[in-house]
C-alpha positions in Angstrom: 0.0 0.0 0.0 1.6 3.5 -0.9 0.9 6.2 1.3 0.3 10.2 0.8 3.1 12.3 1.3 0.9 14.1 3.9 0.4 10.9 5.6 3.9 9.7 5.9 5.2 13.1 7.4 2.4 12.7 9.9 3.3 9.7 10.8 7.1 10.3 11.3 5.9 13.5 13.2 4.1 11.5 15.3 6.7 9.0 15.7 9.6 11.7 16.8 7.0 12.4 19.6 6.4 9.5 21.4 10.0 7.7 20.8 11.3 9.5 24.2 8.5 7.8 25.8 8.9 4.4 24.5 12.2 3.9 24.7 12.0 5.1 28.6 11.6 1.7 30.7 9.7 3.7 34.0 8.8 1.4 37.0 5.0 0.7 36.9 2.8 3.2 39.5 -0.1 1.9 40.9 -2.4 5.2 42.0 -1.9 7.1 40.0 -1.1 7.4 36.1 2.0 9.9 35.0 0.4 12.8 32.9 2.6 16.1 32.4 6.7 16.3 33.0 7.3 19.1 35.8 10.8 18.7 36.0 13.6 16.4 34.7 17.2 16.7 36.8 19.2 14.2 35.4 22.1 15.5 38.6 25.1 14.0 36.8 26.7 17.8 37.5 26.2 19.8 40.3 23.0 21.6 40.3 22.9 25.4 40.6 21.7 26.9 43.5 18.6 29.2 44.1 19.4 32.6 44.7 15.6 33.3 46.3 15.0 33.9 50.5 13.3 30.9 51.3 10.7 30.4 54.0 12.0 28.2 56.4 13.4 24.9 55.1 10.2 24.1 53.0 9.1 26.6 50.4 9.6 30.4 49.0 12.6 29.2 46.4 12.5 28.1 42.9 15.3 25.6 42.1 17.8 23.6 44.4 18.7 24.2 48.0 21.9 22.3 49.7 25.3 22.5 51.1 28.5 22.2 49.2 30.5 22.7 52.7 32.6 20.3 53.8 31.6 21.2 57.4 27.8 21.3 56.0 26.7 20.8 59.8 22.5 19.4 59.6 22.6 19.9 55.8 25.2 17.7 55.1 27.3 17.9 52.5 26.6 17.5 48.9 29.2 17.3 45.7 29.1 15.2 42.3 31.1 11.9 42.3 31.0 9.1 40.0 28.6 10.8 38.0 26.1 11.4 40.3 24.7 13.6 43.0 26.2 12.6 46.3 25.2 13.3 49.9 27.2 12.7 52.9 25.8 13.3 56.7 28.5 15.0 58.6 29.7 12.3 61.2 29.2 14.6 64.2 26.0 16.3 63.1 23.3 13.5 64.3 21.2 14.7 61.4 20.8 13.3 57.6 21.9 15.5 54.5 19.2 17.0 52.8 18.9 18.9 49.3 15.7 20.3 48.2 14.2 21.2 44.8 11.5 24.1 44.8 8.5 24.1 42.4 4.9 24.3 43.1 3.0 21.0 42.2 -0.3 19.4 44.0 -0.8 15.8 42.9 2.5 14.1 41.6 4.2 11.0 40.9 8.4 12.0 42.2 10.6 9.0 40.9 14.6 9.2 41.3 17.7 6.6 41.7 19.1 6.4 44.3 22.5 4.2 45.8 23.6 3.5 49.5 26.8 3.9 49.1 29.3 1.2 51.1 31.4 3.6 53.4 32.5 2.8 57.2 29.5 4.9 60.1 32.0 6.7 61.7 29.5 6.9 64.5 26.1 7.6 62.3 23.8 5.6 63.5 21.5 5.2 60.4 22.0 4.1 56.7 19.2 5.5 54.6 17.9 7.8 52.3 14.5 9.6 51.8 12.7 11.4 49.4 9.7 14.1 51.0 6.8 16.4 49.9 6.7 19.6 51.4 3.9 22.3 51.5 4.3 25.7 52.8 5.3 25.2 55.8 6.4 21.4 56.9 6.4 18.3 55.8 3.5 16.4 54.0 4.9 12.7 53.7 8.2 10.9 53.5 9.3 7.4 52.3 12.2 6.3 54.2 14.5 3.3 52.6 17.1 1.5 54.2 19.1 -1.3 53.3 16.5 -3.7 55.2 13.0 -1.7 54.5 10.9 1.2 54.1 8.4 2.7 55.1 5.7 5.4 54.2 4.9 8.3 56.7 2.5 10.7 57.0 2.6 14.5 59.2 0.0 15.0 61.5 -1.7 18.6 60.8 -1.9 19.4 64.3 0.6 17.7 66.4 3.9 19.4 66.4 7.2 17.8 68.1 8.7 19.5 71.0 12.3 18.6 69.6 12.5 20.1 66.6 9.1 22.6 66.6 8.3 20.6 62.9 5.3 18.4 62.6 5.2 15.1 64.4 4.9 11.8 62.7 2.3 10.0 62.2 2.7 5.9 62.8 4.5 4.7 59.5 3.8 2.1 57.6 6.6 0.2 56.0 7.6 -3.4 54.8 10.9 -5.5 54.8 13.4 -5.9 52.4 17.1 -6.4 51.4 18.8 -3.7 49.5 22.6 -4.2 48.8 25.1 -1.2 49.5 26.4 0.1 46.2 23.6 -0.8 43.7 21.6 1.6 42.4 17.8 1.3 42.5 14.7 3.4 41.9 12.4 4.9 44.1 9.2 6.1 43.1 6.7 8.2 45.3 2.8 8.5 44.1 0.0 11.5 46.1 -2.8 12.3 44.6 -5.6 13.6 46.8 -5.2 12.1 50.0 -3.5 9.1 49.4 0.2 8.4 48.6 1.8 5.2 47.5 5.8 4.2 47.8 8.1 1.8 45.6 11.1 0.5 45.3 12.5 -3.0 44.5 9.1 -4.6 43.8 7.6 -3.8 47.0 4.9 -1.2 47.5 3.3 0.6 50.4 -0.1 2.6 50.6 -1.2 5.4 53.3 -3.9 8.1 53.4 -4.2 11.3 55.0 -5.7 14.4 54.9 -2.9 16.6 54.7 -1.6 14.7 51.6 -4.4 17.0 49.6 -2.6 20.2 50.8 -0.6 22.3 47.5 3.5 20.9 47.8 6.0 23.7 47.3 9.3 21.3 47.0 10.8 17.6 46.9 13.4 17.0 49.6 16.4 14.2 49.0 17.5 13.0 52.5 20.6 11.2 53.1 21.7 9.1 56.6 25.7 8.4 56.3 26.5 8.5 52.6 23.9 7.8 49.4 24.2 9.5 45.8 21.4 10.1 43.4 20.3 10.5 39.6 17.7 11.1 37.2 15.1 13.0 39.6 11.4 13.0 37.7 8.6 14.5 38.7 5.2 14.0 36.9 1.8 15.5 37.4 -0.5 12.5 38.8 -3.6 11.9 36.9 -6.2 8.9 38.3 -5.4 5.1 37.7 -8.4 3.6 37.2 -7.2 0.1 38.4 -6.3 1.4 41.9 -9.0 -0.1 43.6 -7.5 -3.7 42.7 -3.9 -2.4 42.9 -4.5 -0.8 46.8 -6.1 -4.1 47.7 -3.1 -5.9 46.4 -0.6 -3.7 48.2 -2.7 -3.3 51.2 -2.6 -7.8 51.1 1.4 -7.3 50.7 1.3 -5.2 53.7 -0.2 -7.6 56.4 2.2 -9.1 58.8 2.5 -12.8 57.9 1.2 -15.2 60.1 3.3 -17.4 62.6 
């Protein structure tokens, strides 16, 4: 069969277009469904840093917010190395490195890789990293990964902790697993509405809570002892229609097994 002209430029338009998109391999999400690109930082070079006053740790900047100190104190310090962006929590400071990324976003699906990297503790106590959802003023929700689980956590709205005057946890939720030190794996983070899903390795973990719905102003990277990243993502979140079977699945995978 012989085509129009008109035809076969359409077609190779239409081609050039969705050829990113299938050659991408993305981790399957189960809440949600990714719609619209909101950011891409592929962090294989050291990010620039926002110039803007933020409000507190949380929102009021446009861009990326860390610590290129050696003596970074809670913030850690953060550099390139082997290609990637690399956090280390100062051994004295008895708090993780964090890096955050300001844009304004409401329902989202925030995937990145991520690494534990295999250095001695030098007196940190714990191996992880995190990835969170601010709003204006605190934390929404946070899914924690170490090397044997994660777990999903919510901020409670009205409780705030006496430690550190920030919102107080709510009781996680959070499955085992075994994650090997210096292999990279991706971590993928799903709110929409009031609900919120985690991933990584296979294994997936639901929550719900009202603050979830609240407008997010940034995306924070936490890192306990030493972790590096790549290839943040962040995609508006439109509705999966199959989460009704997919929560009932997860919620299943959740249950403690039976002795």
């Amino acid at each position: 069969m012989i085509f129009p002209m008109k035809t076969i430029l359409r077609l190779c338009l239409l081609c050039s277009l969705l050829a990113p998109s299938l050659a991408e391999d993305l981790p399957p999400t189960f809440l949600t469904i990714r719609g619209k690109e909101l950011a891409r930082q592929e962090l294989t070079t050291l990010p620039a840093l926002s110039a803007d006053k933020p409000k507190g740790f949380a929102s009021g900047f446009a861009g990326w917010r860390f610590s290129t100190s050696p003596n970074g104190g809670r913030s850690g310090s953060w550099n390139i190395a082997d290609g990637a962006f690399h956090g280390m929590e100062g051994p004295t400071a008895n708090h993780p490195a964090t890096a955050s990324y300001g844009l304004p976003y409401q329902d989202a699906v925030i995937q990145v890789e991520f690494r534990l990297n295999d250095v001695p503790l030098e007196g940190r106590k714990y191996r992880s990293v995190f990835v969170k959802a601010t709003d204006e003023k605190d934390y929404v929700t946070a899914f924690f990964i170490s090397p044997t689980g994660s777990n999903l956590t919510a901020y409670s709205a009205e409780r705030i902790n006496p430690l550190n005057k920030q919102r107080d946890k709510e009781p996680p939720v959070g499955v085992p697993q075994s994650l090997n030190l210096g292999e990279w794996y991706v971590a993928v983070l799903e709110v929409r509405g009031q609900e919120a899903v985690a991933t990584v390795a296979g294994k997936s973990i639901t929550t719900s809570h009202p603050l979830f719905g609240s407008p997010k102003q940034s995306v924070m990277l936490g890192v306990g002892v030493d972790a590096s990243f790549r290839r943040l993502r962040i995609w508006e979140a439109m509705p999966n229609p199959e989460w009704p079977k997919h929560k009932e699945a997860i919620l299943a995978a959740m249950k403690p097994a039976k002795r």
